[in-house]
N, C-alpha and C positions, 0 to 999 in steps of 0.2 A: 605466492598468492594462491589462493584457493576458495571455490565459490564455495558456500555453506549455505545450509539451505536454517532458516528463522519460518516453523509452521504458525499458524494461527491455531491456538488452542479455545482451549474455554476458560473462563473467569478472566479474560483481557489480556490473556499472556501470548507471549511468543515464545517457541522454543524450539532447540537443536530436536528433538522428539516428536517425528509424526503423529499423528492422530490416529488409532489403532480399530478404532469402533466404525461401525457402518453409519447411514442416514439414519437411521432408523433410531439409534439413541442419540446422534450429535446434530441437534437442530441446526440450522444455517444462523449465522447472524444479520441482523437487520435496520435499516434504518432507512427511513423517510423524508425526503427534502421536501417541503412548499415549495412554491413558486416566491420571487423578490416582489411579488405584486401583492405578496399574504404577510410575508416575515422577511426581515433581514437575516436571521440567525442560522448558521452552518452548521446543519448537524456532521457529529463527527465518532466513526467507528473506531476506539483505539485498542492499541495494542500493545505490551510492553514485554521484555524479556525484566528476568529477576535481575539484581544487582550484578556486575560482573566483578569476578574475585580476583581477577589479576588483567592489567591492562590488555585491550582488546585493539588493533589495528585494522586499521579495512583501506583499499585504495586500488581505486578504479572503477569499472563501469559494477549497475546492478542492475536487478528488477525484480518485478512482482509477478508470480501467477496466482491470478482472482478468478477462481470458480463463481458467478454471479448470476441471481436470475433477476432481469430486471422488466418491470410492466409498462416500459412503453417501447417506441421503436430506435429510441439511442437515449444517451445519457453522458457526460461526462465523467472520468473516474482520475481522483487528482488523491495524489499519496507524495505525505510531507512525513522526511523521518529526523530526528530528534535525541539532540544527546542531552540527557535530564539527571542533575546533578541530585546526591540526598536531601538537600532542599528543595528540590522542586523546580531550583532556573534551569530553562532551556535555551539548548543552540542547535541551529536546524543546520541539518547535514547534508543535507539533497533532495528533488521532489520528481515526479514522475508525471506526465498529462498521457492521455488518453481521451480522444474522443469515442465511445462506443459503435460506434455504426465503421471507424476506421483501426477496427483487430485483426483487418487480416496482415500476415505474416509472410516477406519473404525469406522461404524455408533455406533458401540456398547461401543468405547472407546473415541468419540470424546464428548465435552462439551461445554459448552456457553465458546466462547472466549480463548476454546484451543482443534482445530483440532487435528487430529493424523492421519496422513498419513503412511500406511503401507509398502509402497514403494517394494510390491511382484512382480508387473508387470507395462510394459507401454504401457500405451495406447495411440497410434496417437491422436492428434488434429482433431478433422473434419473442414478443415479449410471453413470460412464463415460461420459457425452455433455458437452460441451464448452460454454461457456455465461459470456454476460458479465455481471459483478458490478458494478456501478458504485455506490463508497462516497465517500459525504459529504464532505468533511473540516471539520470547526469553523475557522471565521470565525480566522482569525492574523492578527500579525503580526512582520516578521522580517527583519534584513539581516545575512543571509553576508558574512562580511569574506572580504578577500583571503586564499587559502591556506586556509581553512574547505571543508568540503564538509555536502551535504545526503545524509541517510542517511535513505533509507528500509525499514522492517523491518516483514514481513507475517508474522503466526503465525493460528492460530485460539486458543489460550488469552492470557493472560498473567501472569505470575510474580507471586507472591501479595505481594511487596516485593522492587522495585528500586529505583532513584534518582529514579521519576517514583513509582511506587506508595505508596513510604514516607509520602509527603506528603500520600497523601489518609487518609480515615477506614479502617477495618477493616472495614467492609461495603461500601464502594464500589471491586466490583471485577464482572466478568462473570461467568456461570456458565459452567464449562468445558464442555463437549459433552456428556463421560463417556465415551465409546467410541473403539479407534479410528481414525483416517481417515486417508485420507492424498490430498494434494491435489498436481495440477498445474498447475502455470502458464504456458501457452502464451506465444512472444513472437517469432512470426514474421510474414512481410509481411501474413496474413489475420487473426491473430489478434494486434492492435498494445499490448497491454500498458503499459500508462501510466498518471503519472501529469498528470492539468491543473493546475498553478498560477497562481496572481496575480501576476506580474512586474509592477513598474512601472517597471523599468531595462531599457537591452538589456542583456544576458548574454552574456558568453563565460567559458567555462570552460579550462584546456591541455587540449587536445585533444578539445574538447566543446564545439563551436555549434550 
């Protein structure tokens, strides 16, 4: 097994390929949640790697680092990843929570591709200062077939029943913020936006090694 690192590109992709350009031409990506008092609707940041050309395995722990600037003093950051067939049906593979204000990290027990947040105290957001989130992701496992792609989608809420929600109980769900925010997501050479997985295949993707 071996973590690989999945960048957050431009035009919605993910790939084995950092981001090579500064701030200064790779805009951050952005999105804006209401409050449940305005909208029901989740907005949601996605992200896809191209089709994979020969089956792809992954198994074990993962996560995410999210360079984010967000304008209030915490926010919720929840990443659902998604194995999407050339039709379009999905099955979700693993999710990640985060509450913002509890990113700090112990450094002594955290490892490549599995954080350990201690969750002793919280700390405000400074909001407009830029700042890395690194989220969990539960222990999976998973093989993309050929022509499948891995979809990953970042919100701060999530929809009260969709096709992963339905299945669980009526109280097992997060509390939404309440307020609202709106969050960026850097993803240029200084700020490298990623996700680390568990490959135990090499991988190639069309046009994504």
């Amino acid at each position: 097994m071996e973590h690989r690192s999945l960048h957050l590109r431009p035009l919605h992709k993910l790939s084995f390929e950092p981001e090579y350009v500064g701030a200064e031409h790779a805009a951050p990506d952005g999105f804006y949640q209401a409050p449940p008092t305005v909208t029901d609707k989740v907005e949601v940041l996605r992200r896809s790697t191209e089709p994979f050309e020969e089956p792809a395995r992954l198994i074990g722990s993962g996560a995410a680092h999210l360079f984010a600037e967000i304008d209030q003093d915490d926010t919720s950051v929840i990443l659902r990843l998604w194995d999407e067939s050339p039709g379009g049906k999905r099955q979700l593979i693993t999710t990640g929570y985060l509450k913002a204000s509890h990113r700090e990290l112990d450094e002594a027990r955290t490892t490549e591709g599995d954080p350990y947040h201690p969750h002793a105290r919280a700390v405000p957001v400074e909001p407009g200062r830029i700042e890395e989130y690194l989220l969990r992701l539960y222990p999976f496992a998973a093989t993309f077939r050929p022509g499948h792609r891995l979809v990953a989608e970042l919100s701060n809420d999530e929809p009260l029943a969709d096709a992963h929600n339905s299945l669980l109980p009526p109280d097992a769900f997060h509390l939404p913020v309440g307020r609202p925010v709106t969050h960026e997501i850097h993803r240029d050479a200084a700020h490298t936006s990623r996700l680390v997985l568990p490959f135990t295949t090499a991988t190639a993707t069309d046009g994504t090694r």
